[in-house]
C-alpha positions as CSV (number, residue, x, y, z in Angstrom):
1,X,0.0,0.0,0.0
2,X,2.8,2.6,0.7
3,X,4.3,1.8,-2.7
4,X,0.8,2.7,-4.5
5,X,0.6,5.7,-1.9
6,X,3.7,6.5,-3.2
7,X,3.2,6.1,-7.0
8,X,0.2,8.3,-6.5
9,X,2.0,11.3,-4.5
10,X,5.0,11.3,-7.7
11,X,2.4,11.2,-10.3
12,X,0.5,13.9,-9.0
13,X,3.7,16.2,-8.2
14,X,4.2,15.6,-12.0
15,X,1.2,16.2,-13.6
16,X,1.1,19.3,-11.5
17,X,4.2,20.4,-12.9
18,X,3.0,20.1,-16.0
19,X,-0.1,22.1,-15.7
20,X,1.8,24.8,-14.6
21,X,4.3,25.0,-17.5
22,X,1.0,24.7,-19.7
23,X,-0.5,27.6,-17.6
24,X,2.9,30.2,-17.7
25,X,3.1,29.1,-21.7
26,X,-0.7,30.7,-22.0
27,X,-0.5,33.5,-19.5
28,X,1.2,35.9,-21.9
29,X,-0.1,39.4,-22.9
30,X,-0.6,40.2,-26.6
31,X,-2.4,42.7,-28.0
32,X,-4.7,42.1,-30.7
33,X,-3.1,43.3,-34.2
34,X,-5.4,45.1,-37.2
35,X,-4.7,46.0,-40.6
36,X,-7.7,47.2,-43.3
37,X,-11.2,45.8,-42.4
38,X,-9.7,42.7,-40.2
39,X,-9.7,44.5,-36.9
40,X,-8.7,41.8,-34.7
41,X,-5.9,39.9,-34.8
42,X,-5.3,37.8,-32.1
43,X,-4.4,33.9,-31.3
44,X,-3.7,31.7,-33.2
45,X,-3.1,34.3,-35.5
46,X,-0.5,36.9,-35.9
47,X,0.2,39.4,-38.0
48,X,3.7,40.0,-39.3
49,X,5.7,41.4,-37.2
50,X,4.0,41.1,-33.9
51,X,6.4,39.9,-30.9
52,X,7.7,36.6,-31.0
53,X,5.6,34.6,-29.0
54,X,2.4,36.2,-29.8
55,X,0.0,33.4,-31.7
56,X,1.3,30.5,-33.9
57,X,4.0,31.0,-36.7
58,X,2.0,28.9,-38.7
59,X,-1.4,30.9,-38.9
60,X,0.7,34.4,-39.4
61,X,-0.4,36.7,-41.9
62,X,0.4,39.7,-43.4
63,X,-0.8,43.5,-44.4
64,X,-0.1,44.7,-47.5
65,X,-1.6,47.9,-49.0
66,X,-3.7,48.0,-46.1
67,X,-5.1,44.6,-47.1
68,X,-4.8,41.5,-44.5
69,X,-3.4,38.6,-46.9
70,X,-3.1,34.7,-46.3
71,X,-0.8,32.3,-47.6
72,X,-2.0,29.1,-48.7
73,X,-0.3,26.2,-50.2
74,X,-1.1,27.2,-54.3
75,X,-0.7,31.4,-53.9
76,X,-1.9,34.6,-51.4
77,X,-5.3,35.6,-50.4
78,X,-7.3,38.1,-48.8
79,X,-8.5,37.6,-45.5
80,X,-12.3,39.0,-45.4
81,X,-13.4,37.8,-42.1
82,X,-11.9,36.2,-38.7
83,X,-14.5,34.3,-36.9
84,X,-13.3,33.5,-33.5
85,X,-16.6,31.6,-32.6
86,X,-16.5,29.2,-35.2
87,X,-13.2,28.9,-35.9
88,X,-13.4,30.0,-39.7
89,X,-10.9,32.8,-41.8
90,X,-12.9,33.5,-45.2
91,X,-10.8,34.1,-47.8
92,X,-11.3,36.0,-50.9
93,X,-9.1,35.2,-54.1
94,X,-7.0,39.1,-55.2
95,X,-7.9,38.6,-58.9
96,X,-11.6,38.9,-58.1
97,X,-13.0,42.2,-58.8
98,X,-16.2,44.1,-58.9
99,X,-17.3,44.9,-62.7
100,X,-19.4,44.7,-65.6
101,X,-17.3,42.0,-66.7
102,X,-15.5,39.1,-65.1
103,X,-12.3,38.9,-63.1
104,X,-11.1,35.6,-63.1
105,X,-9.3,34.2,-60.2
106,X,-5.4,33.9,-60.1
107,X,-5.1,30.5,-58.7
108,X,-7.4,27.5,-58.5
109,X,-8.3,26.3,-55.4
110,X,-8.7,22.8,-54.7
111,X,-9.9,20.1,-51.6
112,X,-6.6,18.7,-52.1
113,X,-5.1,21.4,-50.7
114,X,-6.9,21.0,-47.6
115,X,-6.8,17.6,-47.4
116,X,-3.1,16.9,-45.2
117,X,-3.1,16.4,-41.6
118,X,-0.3,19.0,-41.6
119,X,-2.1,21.8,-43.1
120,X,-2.9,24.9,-40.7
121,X,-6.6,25.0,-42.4
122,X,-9.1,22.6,-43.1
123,X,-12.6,22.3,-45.0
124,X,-15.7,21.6,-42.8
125,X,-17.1,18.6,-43.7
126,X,-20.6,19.6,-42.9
127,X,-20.4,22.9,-45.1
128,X,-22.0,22.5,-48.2
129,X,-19.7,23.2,-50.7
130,X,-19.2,23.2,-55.1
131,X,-16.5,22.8,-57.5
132,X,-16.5,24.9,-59.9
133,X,-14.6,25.4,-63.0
134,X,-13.9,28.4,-65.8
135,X,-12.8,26.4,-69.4
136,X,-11.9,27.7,-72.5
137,X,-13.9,26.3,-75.5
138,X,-13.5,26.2,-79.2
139,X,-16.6,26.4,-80.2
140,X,-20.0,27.7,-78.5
141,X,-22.3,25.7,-76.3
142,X,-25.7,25.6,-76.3
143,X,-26.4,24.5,-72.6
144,X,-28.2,25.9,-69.9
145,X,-25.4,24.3,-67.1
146,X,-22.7,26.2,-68.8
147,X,-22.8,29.8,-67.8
148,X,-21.3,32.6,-70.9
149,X,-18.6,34.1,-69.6
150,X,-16.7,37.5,-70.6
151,X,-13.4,38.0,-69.3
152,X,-12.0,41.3,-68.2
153,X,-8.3,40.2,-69.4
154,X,-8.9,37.6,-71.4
155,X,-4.9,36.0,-71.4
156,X,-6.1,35.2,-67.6
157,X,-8.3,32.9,-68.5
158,X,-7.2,31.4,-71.9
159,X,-3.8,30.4,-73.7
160,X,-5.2,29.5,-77.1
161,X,-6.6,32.3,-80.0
162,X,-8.5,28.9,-81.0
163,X,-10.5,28.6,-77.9
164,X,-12.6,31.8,-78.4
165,X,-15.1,31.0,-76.0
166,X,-14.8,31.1,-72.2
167,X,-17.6,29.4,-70.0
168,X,-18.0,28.2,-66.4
169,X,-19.5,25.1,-65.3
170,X,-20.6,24.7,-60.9
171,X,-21.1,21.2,-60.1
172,X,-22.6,19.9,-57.2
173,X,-20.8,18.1,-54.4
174,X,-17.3,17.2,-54.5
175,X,-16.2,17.4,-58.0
176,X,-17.5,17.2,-61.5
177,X,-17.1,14.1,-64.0
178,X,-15.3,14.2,-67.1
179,X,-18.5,13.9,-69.0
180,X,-19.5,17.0,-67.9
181,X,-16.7,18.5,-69.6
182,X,-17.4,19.1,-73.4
183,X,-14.8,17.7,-75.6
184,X,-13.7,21.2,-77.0
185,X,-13.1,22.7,-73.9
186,X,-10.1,22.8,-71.3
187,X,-10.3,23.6,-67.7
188,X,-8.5,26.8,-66.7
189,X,-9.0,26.8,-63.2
190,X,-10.7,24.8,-61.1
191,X,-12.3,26.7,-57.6
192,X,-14.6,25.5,-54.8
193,X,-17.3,27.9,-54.2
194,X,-19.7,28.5,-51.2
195,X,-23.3,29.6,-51.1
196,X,-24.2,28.5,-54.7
197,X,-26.6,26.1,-55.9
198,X,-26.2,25.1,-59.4
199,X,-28.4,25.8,-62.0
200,X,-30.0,28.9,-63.8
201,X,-26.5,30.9,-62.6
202,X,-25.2,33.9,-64.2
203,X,-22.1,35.5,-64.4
204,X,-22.6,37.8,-62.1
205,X,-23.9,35.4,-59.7
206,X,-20.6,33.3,-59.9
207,X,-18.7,36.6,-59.8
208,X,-21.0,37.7,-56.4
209,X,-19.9,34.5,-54.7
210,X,-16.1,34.6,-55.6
211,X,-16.2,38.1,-54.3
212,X,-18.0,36.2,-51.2
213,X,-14.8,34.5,-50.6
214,X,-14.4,30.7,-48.9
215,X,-14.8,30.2,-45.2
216,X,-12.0,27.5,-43.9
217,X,-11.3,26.5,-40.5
218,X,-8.7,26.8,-38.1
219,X,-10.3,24.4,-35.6
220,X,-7.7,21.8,-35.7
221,X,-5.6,24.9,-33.8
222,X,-7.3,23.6,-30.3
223,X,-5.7,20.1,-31.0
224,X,-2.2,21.6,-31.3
225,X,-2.4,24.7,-28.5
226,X,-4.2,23.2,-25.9
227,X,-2.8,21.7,-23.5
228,X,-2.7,17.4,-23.4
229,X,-3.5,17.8,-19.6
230,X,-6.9,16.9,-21.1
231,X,-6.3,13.9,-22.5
232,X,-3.7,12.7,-25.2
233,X,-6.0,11.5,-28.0
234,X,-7.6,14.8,-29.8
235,X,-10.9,14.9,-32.0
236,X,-13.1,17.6,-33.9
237,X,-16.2,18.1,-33.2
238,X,-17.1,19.8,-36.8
239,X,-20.7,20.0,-35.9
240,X,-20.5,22.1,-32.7
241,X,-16.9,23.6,-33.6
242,X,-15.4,22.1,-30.8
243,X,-13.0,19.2,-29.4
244,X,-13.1,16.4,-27.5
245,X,-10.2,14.6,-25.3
246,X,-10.2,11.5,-24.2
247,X,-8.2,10.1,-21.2
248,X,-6.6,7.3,-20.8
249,X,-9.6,7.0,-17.8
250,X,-12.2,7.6,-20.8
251,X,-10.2,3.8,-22.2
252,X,-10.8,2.4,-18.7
253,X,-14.3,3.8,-18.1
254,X,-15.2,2.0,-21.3
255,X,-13.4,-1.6,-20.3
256,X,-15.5,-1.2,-16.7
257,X,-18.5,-0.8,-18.7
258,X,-18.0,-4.0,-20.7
259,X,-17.2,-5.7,-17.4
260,X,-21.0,-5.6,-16.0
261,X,-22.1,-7.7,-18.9
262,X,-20.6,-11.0,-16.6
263,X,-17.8,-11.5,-18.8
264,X,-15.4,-14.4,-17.6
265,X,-12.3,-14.3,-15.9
266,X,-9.3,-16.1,-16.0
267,X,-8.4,-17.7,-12.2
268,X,-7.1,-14.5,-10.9
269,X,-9.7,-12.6,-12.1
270,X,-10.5,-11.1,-8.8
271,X,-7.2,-9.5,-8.8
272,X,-7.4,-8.5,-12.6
273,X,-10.8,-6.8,-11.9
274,X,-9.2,-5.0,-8.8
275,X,-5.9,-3.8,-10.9
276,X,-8.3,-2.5,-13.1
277,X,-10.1,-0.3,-10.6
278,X,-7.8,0.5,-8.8
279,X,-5.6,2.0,-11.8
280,X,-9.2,4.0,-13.2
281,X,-9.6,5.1,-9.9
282,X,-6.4,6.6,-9.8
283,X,-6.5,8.4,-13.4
284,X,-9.9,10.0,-12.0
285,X,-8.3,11.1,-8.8
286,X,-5.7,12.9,-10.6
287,X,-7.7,14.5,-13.2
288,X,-9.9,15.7,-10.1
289,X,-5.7,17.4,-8.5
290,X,-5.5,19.2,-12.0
291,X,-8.7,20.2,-12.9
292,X,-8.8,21.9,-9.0
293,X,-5.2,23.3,-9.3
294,X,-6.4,24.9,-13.2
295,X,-9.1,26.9,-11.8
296,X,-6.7,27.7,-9.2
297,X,-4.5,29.2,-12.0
298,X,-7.4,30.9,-13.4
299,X,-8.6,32.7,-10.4
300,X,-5.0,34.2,-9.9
């Protein structure tokens, strides 16, 4: 008994030591940054040039011509919106432009960029979303699907004197099947789009969505800032924008459970059942120690 006593007294002097480097790392002052429309600026984020140690090198941004930009993986964008609630940057492409006619998009952006577990932002999976793409087309099409489209520059959108005609296509879902693609046409960029439904669209309906912009999320952030006093296995929540940890107690909890259903046990049983609670007992005692000492460190 003194040895568990004992086991118990060093594992709690450690977790507590770990809960207060996690506290001191999050107890530092920054003030919130602004540049343009984006007034605050604040963790994860930071804006170029803030202090070291002021929100996560990996979600920093920058102003330029008193325009908040993002880098993503295929080019820069303008940052419309910070949503601190739902965990979402909306991003707006620079080549989009108000106008009579269109202003096509510099890059194309794709789920694939979105899609590696080391990426800073992510795609909701519960956000409806389209792909849509711009093509260049030899000859015209007579289809309600494709929408007529006239460039403002046309060397943006087109390589080729032969393919006269420029048109965009908005699928729903995912992606859109070859066969959707006429034969005399080839993509030119390829963009997912938010808030549009295909069908009966416009050009300036596509263009008033691209201007719009793409809300992604920074959620994933929580997974990687807070601290794994919670519990070292991570998971989104997308649906209520939040994260759950579980504990290596959660893991025991759960083999309890499946104990009441009269399972069998081998001849020392009775001491594999007791091993059992005693060791759950003790991860809930200590998550009891740190939860008490963190609201200590938040009353401070």
């Amino acid at each position: 008994m003194m040895l568990r006593e004992a086991k118990v007294v060093a594992l709690t002097v450690f977790h507590t030591f770990l809960l207060a480097i996690c506290a001191a790392n999050g107890n530092q002052t920054c003030r919130p940054s602004s540049c343009g429309d984006v007034k605050k600026i604040s963790n994860p984020f930071r804006l170029k040039g803030d202090p070291s140690g002021c929100g996560d090198p990996d979600y920093e941004l920058v102003c330029e011509n008193n325009r908040t930009m993002v880098n993503l993986e295929n080019g820069k964008y303008y940052v419309a919106d910070i949503n601190y609630d739902n965990y979402t940057i909306r991003v707006v492409d620079p080549g989009v432009e108000k106008g009579n006619c269109f202003s096509a998009p510099l890059y194309s952006l794709t789920r694939e960029i979105f899609r590696s577990d080391k990426r800073a932002y992510f795609l909701n999976p519960h956000e409806a979303t389209n792909t849509t793409v711009l093509m260049n087309c030899e000859q015209p099409i007579s289809d309600g699907n494709y929408i007529p489209i006239t460039p403002c520059n046309r060397s943006n959108v087109t390589s080729s004197s032969s393919q006269a005609y420029v048109y965009a296509l908005v699928g729903g879902g995912d992606s859109l099947l070859v066969n959707d693609i006429k034969y005399s046409c080839t993509i030119s960029r390829t963009i997912i789009t938010q808030f549009l439904k295909p069908g009966n669209l416009s050009m300036s309906d596509l263009q008033e969505i691209l201007l719009q912009g793409l809300d992604i999320s920074f959620l994933p952030f929580r997974c990687k800032s807070e601290c794994h006093m919670k519990g070292p296995y991570c998971d989104l929540d997308w649906t209520k924008n939040t994260v759950k940890w579980y504990s290596f107690g959660y893991w025991f909890s759960e083999y309890l459970e499946s104990l009441r259903d009269g399972s069998t046990f081998s001849s020392n049983g009775v001491r594999e059942r007791y091993n059992y609670y005693y060791h759950y007992e003790t991860a809930l005692y200590l998550g009891w120690i740190i939860r008490y000492i963190g609201k200590s460190f938040k009353s401070q």
